[in-house]
C-alpha positions as CSV (number, residue, x, y, z in Angstrom):
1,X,0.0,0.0,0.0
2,X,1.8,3.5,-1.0
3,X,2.2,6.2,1.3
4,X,-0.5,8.7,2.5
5,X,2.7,11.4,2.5
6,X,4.2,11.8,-1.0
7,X,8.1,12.5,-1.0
8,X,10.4,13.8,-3.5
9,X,13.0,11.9,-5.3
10,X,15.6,12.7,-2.2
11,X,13.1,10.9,0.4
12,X,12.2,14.0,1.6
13,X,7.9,15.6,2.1
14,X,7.8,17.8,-1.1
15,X,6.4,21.5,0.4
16,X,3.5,21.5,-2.0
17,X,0.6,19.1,-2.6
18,X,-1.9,18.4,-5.4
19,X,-5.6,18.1,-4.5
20,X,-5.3,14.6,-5.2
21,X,-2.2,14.2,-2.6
22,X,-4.0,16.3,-0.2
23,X,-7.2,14.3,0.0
24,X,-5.6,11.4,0.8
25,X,-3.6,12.7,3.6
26,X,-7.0,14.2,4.9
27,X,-8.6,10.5,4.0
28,X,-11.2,12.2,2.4
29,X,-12.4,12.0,-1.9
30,X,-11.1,13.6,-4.3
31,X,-14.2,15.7,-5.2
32,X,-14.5,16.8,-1.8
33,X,-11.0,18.1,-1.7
34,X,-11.5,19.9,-4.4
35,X,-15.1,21.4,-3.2
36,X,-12.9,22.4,0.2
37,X,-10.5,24.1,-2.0
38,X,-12.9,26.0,-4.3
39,X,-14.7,27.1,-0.7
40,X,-11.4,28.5,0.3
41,X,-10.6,30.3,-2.9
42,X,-14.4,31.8,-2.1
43,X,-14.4,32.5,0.9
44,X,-11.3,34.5,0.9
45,X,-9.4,32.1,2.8
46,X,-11.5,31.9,6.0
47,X,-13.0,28.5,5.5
48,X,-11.7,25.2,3.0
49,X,-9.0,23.8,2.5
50,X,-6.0,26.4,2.1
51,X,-4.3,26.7,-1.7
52,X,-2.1,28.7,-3.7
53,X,-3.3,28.8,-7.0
54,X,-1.0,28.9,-10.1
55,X,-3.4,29.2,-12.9
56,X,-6.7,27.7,-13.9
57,X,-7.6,24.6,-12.8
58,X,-3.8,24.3,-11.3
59,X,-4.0,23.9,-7.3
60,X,-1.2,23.6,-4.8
61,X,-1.6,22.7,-0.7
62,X,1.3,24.2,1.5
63,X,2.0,20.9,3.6
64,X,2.7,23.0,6.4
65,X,-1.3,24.8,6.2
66,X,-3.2,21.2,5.8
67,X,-0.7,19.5,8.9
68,X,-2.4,22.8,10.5
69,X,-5.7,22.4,9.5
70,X,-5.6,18.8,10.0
71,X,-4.2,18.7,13.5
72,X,-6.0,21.6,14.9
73,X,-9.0,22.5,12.6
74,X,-7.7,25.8,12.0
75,X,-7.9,26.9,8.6
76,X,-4.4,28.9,7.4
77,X,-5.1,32.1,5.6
78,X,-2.6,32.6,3.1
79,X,-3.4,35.9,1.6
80,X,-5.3,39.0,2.7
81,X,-8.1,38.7,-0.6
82,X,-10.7,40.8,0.0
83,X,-13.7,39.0,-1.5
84,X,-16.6,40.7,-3.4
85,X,-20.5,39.9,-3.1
86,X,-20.5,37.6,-6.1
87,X,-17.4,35.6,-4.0
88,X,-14.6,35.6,-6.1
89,X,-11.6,36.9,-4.1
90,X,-10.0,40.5,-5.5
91,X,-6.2,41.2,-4.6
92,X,-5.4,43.9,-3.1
């Protein structure tokens, strides 16, 4: 059975993780991962899942935010997005 942590060619815990890497650490689906992320991006980083996002459709999880969030609940805000009516966040 593989890993639940994915590491990098030197053995050690890369610093980003895809959805897909992050859902399984969290033991949750993949659709749901990705619902938690899209709530996050949303909600201006105050509830979700935290991610950076590099482009459309291309999400990245700091390890360091969902060991946070896993072990204490605590959603990581990553940016200060101020987030309109219609919810899309706006950067400052």
């Amino acid at each position: 059975m593989p890993s639940l942590d994915p590491l990098t060619e030197a053995g050690e815990p890369h610093p980003l993780l895809t959805v897909d890497e992050a859902a399984r650490m969290m033991r949750v689906g993949r659709s749901r991962a990705y619902a938690l992320a899209h709530e996050y991006i949303n909600s201006g980083g105050t509830a979700g899942m935290p991610v950076i996002v590099f482009g459309p459709g291309c999400f990245r999880v700091p390890r360091w935010a969902l060991i946070e969030l896993i072990a204490t609940g605590r959603v990581v805000r990553l940016c200060d997005a101020i987030v309109q009516p219609t919810g899309v966040p706006v950067a400052r």
